[in-house]
C-alpha positions, 0 to 999 in steps of 0.5 A: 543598326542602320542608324548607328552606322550611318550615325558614324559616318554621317551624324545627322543623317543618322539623327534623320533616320533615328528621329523619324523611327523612333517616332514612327514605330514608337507610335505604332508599335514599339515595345517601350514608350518613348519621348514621342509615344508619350506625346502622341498618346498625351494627345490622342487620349484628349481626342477620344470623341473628336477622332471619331470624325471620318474624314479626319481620321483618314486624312490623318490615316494617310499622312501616319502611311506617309511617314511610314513610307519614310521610315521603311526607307530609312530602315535599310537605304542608309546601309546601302548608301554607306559606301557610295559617293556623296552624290549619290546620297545627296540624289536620296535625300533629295528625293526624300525631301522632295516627297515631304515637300510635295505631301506637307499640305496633306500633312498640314490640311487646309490651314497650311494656305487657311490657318483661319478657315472652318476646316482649318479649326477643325483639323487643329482641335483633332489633335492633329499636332501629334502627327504634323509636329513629327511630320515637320520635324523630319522634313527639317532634318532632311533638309539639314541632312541635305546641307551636311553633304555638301560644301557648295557654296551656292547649294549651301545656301539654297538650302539654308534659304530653306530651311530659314522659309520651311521652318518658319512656316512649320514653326507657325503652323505648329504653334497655331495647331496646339494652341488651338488644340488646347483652347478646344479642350479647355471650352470642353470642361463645362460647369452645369448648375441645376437644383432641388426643393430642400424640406425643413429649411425653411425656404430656399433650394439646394444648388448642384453644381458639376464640372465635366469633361463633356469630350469624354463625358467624365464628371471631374467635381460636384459640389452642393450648396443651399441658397434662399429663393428659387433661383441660384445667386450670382455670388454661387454661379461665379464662384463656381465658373472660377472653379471651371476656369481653374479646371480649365487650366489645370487640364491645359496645364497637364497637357502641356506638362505631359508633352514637354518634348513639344516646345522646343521642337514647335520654336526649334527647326534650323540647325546652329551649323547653318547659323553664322555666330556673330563677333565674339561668339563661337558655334555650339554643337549642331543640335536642332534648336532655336535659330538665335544667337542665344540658342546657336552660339556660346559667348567667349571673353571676346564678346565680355566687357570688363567691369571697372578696374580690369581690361580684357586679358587679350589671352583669354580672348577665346574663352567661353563663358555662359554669363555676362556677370560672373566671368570677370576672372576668366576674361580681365585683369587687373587695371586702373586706367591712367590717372588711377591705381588699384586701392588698397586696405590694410594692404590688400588689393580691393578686386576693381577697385581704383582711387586716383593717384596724387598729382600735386603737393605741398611746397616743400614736398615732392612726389614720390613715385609715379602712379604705376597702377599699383600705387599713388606716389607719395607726398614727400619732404625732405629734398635737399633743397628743403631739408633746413628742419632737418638741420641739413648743412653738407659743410657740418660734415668732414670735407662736404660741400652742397650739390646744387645738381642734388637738390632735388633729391629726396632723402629719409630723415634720419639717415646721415649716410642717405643725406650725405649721398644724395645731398652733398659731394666731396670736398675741396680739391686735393682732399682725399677724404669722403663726406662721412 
């Protein structure tokens, strides 16, 4: 309830309290499996024997009653803040944040100052990702809560200062945590190789080769093969330590594929709205994600460069594509630079394709036209001028003479009229009859 009222009013600090408990009691309790159960079972279930460790397992106990405390708070704090003043809810979550600032190296252990030390490794490959991963999710969420509540400009920006400083560190803490984590699993699959005395064979022994999981003293393979001697052949103990790096893998693999909810979140701790989206590019929806103009931001057509043959449509600037090589139609159009017209086939335009237009002819002809874009101009004969093979003469019609203003016109040969208009001019003084 209080996440979906809050969630109305305040989006993210209903993704906070939503976030935290649903992680919380899901680990601890819920009726259902959700995404983040799923991880902490996926981890706890690889850890069987090393939770058993004492130490570990109380710190690990205290970070669990930390986040608890958390999520206590956010099951009623929230209604009650519904109708109070952004200051006073900007006063909570600061507290909030303050608290997981103050508690991250209980949350971290030694590897948040020592990422290289004994202790450090020995936290890591307990599996302790599946509380630290949650842990650092929602200390990022409350600092993005924090930036939603408030338009100054000077806190806006200490915050996102924050953010970028916090969220880097927990990325590389978490990174190193389940890489770590997985290795240690991988070193607990182990190949054992023994064998026995074969009667009737003339010699030799019969190798037995097992592939365990020695965490969970689990037999994962056996396998038997005679060889001839007494001690087993290399060519058999590498055949059978890549069966184990292959086991190895698979088991890395299925944790990774069992804890898919992870990997973004292990690369994913700065909200797109504080990120600033370059020229060309607008916000996507404020989601956690990757602080990267990939992740943060959607391209529009103002960002596309239009391929040979189109310009960009300046109407179309603010569209949003998702593709650098598919939105040609949606951001340009059509055109041939100067110089160039838009070639055709068989009268159909060829989509970006320009030829380059006609730009002399030979004596005799002129150009028909200029190059508009759509067209070259033609090579075109008669003119006036030049129109003798055609039998041109304005005085073998009724009351013509020549225009020697006209001789550079151009006519269809054939067409006595179009001659006769764009040729010659009417007749002697006094005549009242026209060229025909």
């Amino acid at each position: 309830m209080a996440a979906t009222i809050v969630g109305m009013s305040f989006p993210l600090l209903g993704v906070v309290m939503s976030m935290a408990s649903s992680f919380i009691f899901g680990m601890f309790g819920s009726s259902q499996d959700s995404p983040e159960e799923v991880l902490y079972k996926t981890i706890m279930s690889q850890v069987e024997v090393l939770i058993e460790q004492s130490l570990i397992q109380e710190r690990m106990t205290s970070v669990k009653n930390m986040l608890l405390g958390v999520s206590d708070e956010m099951a009623w704090i929230p209604d009650l803040l519904q109708n109070t003043s952004h200051d006073v809810q900007l006063s909570f979550y600061l507290s909030v944040q303050h608290d997981m600032a103050v508690n991250a190296r209980d949350a971290f252990g030694d590897c948040y100052d020592s990422p290289t030390s004994w202790d450090c490794a020995s936290w890591e490959e307990a599996g302790t990702i599946a509380i630290t991963n949650e842990y650092a999710i929602s200390h990022i969420e409350t600092l993005n809560t924090l930036y939603s509540l408030t338009s100054s400009k000077r806190f806006t920006k200490e915050v996102q200062n924050q953010l970028m400083k916090v969220g880097l560190k927990y990325r590389g803490l978490l990174q190193h945590s389940f890489d770590a984590f997985v290795n240690q699993r991988k070193t607990q699959i182990e190949l054992q190789m023994e064998s026995y005395s074969v009667d009737g064979r003339g010699g030799g022994r019969m190798g037995v080769f097992k592939i365990k999981d020695i965490s969970k003293n689990k037999l994962l393979s056996k396998e038997e093969e005679w060889f001839s001697g007494t001690e087993i052949p290399d060519y058999l103990k590498n055949k059978y330590r890549a069966v184990r790096d292959d086991a190895r893998e698979r088991l890395a693999k299925n944790i990774q594929a069992s804890s898919l909810m992870i990997y973004p979140q292990l690369t994913s701790f700065v909200r797109c709205s504080v990120y600033s989206c370059p020229s060309g590019y607008v916000g996507k929806a404020p989601n956690l994600t990757e602080y990267s103009t990939a992740h943060c931001c959607d391209m529009t057509c103002a960002a596309f460069s239009c391929q040979a043959g189109y310009k960009p449509d300046a109407a179309k600037s603010g569209n949003i594509i998702s593709s650098r090589s598919v939105h040609t139609a949606n951001c340009c159009i059509a055109h041939c630079p100067a110089g160039q017209y838009a070639a055709t086939w068989n009268n159909v335009t060829l989509t970006g394709t320009c030829a380059a237009c006609t730009s002399s002819c030979p004596a005799g002809s002129k150009l028909d036209g200029v190059c508009a874009g759509v067209r070259s101009p033609a090579c075109r004969d008669p003119y006036c001028s030049e129109a003798a093979e055609f039998s041109w003469n304005c005085n073998a019609w009724d009351n013509c003479n020549p225009d020697s203003s006209k001789s550079d016109n151009m006519f269809v040969p054939g067409s006595k009229t179009e001659m006769v208009n764009k040729c010659c001019k009417q007749g002697g003084s006094g005549d009242r009859r026209r060229c025909r």
